[in-house]
N, CA, C and O of each residue as an XYZ file, in Angstrom:
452
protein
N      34.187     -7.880    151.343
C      33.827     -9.097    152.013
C      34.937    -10.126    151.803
O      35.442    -10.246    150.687
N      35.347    -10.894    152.868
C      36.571    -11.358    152.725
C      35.994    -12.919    151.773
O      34.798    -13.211    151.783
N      37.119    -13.862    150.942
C      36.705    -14.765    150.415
C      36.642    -15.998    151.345
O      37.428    -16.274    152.250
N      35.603    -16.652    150.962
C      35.718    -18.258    151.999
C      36.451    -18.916    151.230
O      35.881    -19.243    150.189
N      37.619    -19.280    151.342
C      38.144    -20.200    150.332
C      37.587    -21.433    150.340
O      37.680    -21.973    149.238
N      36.995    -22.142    151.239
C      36.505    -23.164    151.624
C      35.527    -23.881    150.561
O      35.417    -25.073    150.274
N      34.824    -22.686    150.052
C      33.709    -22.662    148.849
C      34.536    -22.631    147.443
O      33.864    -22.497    146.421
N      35.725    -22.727    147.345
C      36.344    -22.371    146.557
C      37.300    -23.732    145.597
O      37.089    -24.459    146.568
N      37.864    -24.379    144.916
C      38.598    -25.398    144.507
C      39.794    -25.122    144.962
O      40.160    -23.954    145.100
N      40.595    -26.199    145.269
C      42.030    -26.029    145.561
C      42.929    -24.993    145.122
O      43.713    -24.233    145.691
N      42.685    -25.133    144.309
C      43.935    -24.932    143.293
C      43.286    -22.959    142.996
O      43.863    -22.279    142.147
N      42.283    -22.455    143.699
C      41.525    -21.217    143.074
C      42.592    -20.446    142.790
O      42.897    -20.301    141.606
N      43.518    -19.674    144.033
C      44.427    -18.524    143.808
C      45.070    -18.754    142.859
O      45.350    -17.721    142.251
N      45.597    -19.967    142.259
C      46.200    -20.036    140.540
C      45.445    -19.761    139.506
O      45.733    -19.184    138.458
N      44.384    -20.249    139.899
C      42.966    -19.954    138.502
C      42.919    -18.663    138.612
O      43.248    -17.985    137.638
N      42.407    -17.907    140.085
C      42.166    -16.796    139.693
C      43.453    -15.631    139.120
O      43.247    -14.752    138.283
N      45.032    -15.950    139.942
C      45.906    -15.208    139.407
C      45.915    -15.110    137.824
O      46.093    -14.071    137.188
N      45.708    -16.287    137.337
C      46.006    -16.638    135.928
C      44.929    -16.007    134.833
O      45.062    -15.644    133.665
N      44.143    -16.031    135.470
C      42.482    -14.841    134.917
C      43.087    -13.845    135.093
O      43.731    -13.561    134.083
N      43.235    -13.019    136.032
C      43.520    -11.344    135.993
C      44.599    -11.157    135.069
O      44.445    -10.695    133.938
N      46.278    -11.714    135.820
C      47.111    -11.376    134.557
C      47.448    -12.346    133.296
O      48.192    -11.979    132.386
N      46.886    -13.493    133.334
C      47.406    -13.482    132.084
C      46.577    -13.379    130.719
O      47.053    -13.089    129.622
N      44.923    -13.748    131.074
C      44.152    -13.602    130.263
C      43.734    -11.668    129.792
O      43.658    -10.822    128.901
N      43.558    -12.044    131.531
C      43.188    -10.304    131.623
C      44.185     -9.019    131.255
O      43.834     -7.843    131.347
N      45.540     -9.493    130.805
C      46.607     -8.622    131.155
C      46.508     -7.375    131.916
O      46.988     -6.307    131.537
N      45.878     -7.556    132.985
C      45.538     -6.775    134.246
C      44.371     -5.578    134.072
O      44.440     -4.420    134.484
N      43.509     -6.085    133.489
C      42.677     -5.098    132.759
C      41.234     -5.725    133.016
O      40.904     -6.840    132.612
N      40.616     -5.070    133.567
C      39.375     -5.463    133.917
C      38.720     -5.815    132.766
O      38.775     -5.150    131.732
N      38.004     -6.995    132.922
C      37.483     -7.797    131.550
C      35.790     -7.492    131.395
O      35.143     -7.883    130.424
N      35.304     -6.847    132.354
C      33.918     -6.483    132.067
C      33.198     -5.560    130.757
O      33.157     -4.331    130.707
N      32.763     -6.330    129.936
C      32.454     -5.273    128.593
C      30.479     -5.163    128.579
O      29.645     -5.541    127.756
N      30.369     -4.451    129.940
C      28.848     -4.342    130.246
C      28.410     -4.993    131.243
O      27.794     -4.458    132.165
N      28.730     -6.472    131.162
C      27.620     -7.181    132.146
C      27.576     -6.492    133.334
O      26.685     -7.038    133.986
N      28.068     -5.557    133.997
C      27.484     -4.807    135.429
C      26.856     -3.902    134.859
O      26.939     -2.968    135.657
N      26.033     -3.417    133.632
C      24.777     -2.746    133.347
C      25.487     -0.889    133.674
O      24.817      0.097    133.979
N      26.429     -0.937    133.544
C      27.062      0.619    133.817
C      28.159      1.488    132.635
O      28.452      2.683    132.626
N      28.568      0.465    131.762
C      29.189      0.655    130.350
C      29.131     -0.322    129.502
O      28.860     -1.499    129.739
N      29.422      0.235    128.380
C      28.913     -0.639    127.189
C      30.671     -1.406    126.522
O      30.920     -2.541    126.115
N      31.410     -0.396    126.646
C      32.752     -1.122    126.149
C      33.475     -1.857    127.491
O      33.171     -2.069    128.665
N      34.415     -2.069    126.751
C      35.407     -2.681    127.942
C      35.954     -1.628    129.227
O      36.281     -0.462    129.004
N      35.979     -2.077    130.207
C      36.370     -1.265    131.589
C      37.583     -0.561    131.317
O      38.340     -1.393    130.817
N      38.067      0.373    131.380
C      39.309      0.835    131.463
C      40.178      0.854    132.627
O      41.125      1.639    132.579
N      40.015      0.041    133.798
C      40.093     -0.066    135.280
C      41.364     -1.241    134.797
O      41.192     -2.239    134.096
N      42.459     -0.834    135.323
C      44.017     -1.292    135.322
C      43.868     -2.012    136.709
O      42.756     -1.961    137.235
N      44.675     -2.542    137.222
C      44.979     -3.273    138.541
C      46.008     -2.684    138.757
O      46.891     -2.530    137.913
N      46.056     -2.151    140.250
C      46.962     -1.694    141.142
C      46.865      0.241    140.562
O      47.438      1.195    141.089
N      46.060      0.243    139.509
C      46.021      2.171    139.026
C      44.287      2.624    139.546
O      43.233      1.988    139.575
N      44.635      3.896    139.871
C      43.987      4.923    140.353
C      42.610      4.275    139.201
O      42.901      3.814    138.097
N      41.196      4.351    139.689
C      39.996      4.151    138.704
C      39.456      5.356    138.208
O      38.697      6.137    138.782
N      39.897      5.410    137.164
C      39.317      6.556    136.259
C      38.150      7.198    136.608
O      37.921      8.407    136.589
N      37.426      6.279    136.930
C      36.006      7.026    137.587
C      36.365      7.408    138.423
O      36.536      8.627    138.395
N      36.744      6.632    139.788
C      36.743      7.370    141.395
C      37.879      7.640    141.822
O      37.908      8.331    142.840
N      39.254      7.186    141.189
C      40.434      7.744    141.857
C      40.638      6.926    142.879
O      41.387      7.315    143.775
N      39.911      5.391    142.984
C      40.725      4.514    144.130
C      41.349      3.765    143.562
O      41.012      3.914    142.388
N      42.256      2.830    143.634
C      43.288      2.164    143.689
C      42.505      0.433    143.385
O      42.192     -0.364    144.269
N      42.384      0.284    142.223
C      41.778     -1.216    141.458
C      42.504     -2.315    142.058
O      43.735     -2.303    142.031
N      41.801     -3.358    142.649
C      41.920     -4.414    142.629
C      41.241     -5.475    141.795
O      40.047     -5.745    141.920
N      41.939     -5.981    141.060
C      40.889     -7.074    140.384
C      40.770     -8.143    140.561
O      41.736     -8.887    140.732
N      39.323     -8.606    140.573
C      38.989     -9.566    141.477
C      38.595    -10.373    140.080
O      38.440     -9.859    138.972
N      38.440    -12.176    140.534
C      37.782    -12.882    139.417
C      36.222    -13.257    140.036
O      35.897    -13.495    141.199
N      35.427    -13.215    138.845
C      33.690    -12.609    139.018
C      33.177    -14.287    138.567
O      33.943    -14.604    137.658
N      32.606    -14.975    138.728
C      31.871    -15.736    138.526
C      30.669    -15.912    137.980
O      29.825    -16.501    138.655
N      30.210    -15.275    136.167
C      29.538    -14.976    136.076
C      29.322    -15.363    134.457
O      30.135    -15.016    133.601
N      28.136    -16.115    134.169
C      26.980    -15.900    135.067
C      26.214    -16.901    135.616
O      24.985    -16.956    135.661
N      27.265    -17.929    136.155
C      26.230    -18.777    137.009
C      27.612    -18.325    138.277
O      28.810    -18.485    138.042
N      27.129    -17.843    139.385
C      28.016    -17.930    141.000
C      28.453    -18.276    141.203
O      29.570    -17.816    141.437
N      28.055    -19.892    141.426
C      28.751    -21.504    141.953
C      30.535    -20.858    142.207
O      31.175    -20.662    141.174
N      30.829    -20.734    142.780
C      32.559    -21.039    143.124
C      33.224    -22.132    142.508
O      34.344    -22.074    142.000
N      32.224    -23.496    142.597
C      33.021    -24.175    141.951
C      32.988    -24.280    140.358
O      33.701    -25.057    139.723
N      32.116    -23.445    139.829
C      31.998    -23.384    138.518
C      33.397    -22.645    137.831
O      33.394    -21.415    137.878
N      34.304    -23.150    137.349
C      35.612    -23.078    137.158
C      35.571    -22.898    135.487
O      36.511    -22.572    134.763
N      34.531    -23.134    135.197
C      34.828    -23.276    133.554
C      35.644    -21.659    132.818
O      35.502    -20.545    133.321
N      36.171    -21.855    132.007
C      36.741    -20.304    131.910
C      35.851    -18.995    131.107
O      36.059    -17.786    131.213
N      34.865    -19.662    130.331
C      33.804    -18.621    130.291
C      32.841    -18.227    131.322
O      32.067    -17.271    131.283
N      33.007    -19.163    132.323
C      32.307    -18.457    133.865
C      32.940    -17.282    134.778
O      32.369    -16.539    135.576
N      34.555    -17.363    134.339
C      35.386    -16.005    135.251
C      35.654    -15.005    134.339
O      36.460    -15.344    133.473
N      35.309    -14.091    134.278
C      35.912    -12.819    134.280
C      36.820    -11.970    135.357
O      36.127    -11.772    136.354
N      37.833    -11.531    135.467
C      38.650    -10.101    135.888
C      37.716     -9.059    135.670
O      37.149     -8.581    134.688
N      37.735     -8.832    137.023
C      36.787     -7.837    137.357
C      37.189     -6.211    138.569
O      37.592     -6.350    139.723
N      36.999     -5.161    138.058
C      37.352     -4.253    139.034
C      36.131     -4.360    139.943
O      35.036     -4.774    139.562
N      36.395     -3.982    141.087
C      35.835     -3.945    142.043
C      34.372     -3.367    142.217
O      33.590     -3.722    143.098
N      34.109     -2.357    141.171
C      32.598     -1.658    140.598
C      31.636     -2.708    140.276
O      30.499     -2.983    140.661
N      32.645     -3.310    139.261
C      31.901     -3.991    137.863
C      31.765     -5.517    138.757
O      30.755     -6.144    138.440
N      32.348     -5.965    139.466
C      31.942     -7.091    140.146
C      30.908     -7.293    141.167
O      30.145     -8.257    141.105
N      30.843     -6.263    142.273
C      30.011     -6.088    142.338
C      28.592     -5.641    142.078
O      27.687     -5.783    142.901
N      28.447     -5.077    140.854
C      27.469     -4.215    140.418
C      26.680     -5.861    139.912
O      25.502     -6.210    139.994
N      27.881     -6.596    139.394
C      27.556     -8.301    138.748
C      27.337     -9.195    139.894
O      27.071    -10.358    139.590
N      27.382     -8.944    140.983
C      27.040     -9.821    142.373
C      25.750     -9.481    143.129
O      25.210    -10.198    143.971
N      25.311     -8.201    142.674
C      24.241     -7.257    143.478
C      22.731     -8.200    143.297
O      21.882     -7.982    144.161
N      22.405     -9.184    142.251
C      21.203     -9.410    142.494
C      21.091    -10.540    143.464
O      20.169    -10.852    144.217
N      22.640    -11.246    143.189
C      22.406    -12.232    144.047
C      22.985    -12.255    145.463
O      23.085    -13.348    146.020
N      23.350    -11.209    146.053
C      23.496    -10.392    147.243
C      22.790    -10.043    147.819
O      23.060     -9.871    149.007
N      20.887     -9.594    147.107
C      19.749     -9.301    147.304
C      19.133    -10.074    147.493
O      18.444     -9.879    148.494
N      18.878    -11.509    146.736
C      18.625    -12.865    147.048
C      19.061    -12.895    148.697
O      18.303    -12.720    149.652
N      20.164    -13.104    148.719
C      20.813    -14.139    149.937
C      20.137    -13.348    151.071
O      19.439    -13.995    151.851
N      20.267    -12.001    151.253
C      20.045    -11.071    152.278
C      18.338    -11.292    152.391
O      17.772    -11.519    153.460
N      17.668    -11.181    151.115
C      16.331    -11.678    151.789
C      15.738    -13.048    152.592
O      14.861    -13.282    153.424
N      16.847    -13.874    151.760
C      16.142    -15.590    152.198
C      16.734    -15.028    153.882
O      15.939    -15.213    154.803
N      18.056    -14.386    154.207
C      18.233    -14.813    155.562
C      17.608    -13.946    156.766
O      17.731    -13.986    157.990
N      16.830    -13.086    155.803
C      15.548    -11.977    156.607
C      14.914    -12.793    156.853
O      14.776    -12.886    158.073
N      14.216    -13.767    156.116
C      12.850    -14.531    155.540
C      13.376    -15.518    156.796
O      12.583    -15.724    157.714
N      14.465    -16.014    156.830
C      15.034    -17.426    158.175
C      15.076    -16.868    159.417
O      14.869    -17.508    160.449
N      15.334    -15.698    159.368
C      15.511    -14.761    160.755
C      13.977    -14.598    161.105
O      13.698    -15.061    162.211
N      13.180    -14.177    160.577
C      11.513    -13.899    160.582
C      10.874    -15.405    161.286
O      10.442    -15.521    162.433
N      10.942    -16.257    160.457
C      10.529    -17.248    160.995
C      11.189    -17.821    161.946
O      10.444    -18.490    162.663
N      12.115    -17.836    162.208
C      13.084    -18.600    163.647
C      12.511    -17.504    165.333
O      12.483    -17.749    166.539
N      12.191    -16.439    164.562
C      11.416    -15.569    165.767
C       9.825    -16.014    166.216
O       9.255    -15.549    167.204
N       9.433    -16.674    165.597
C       8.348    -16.652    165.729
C       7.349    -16.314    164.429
O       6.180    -16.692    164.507
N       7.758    -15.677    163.359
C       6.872    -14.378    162.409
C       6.912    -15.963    161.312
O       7.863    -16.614    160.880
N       5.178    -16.158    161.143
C       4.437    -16.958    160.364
C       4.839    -16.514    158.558
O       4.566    -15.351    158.263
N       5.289    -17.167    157.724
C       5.628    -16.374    156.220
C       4.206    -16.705    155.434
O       3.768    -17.839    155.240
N       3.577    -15.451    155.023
C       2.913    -14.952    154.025
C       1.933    -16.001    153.194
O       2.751    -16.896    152.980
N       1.304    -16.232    152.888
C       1.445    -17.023    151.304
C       1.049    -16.175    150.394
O       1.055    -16.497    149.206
């Protein structure tokens, strides 16, 4: 999914470059929070993923409050592409229902109580 930068602070692509390599020294920083390993990721940036054999990009994760503009540096982690999403998935599930739930009612369809 491409990024809105719009949602994002000025200055993001420095914050986030500066998370992956210099904190991250290009090493995915997830040690669990995507609920799929317990140590640290072994997922390199720009190397083949040990698990699947694709080609890591690491992304910076916002977690664990979303907000974009939440900039604080215990809010970003370097994240491979698994582990970020696996850390985006509940609130991916959120969004997709509220805009079922807006789509439902803009048709006509009365919501529940």
């Amino acid at each position: 999914m491409p990024v809105d930068y719009a949602k994002y602070p000025e200055n993001w692509k420095e914050i986030s470059k500066s998370i992956r390599q210099e904190r991250a020294g290009g090493q995915c920083e997830c040690t669990g929070q995507c609920g799929k390993h317990q140590e640290r990721c072994p997922c390199l940036n720009y190397q083949p993923n040990p698990r699947t054999g694709s080609k890591v990009v690491l992304t910076v994760a916002h977690y664990p409050d979303p907000d974009p503009m939440n900039i604080a540096l215990d809010n970003l982690w370097a994240m491979c592409q698994q582990c970020h999403n696996a850390v985006d998935a509940p609130m991916r599930a959120m969004n997709r229902a509220s805009k079922k739930r807006a789509e439902m009612i803009e048709m006509g369809q009365m919501e529940l109580l």
